[in-house]
N, C-alpha and C positions, 0 to 999 in steps of 0.2 A: 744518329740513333735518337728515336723519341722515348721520353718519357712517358710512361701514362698510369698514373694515382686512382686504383678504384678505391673509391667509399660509397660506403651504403647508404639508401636515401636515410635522409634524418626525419626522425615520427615526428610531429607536432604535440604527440600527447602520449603517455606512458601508460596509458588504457590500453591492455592486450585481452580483453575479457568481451565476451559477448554480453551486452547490460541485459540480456532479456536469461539466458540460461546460465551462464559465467563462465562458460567455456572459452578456452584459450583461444585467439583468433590473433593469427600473425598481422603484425604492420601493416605488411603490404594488400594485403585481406583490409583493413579499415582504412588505408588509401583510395582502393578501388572501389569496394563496397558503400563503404561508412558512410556518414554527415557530411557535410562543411570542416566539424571539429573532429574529423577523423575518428568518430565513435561509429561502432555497431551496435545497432538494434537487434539485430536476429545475425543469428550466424546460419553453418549449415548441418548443425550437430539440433537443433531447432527451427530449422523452417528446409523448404524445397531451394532447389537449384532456381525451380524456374521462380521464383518469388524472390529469391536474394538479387537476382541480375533484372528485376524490375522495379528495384528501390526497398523493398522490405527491408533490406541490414542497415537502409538510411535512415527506418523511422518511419518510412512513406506507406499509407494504406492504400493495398492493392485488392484488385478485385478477386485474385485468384486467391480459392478456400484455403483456410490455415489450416496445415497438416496439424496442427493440437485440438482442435474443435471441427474437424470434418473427417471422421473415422475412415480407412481404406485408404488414405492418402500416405505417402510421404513412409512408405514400411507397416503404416498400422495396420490392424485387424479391418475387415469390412459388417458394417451391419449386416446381419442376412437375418 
């Protein structure tokens, strides 16, 4: 018979908040997402899908418009 001991990864940092809006963002979200220091810049309660999986929750400026200053994106209203 094998033993086998799950644990969960361990965070490097006790930051579970998105630093740009403050919204909760799990661990494993600023593992994958985050910095180096497992921080997020943008989560996705504040930015797109396709801009968080291009560096954006790292901090990293992307070419793709921010859904807060490019209206019709991301849920908003569209200029007309």
């Amino acid at each position: 018979m094998v033993g086998v001991t799950i644990a969960p990864w361990p965070s490097t940092s006790n930051e579970t908040t998105c630093r740009h809006c403050g919204a909760y963002v799990t661990s494993q979200f600023c593992r994958v997402y985050g910095d180096n220091d497992d921080q997020v810049h943008r989560c996705g309660d504040c930015d797109s899908y396709r801009r968080l999986t291009r560096g954006s929750a790292a901090g990293v400026d992307i070419s793709i418009p921010d859904p807060e200053t490019s209206p019709g994106r991301h849920g908003g209203e569209a200029d007309v």
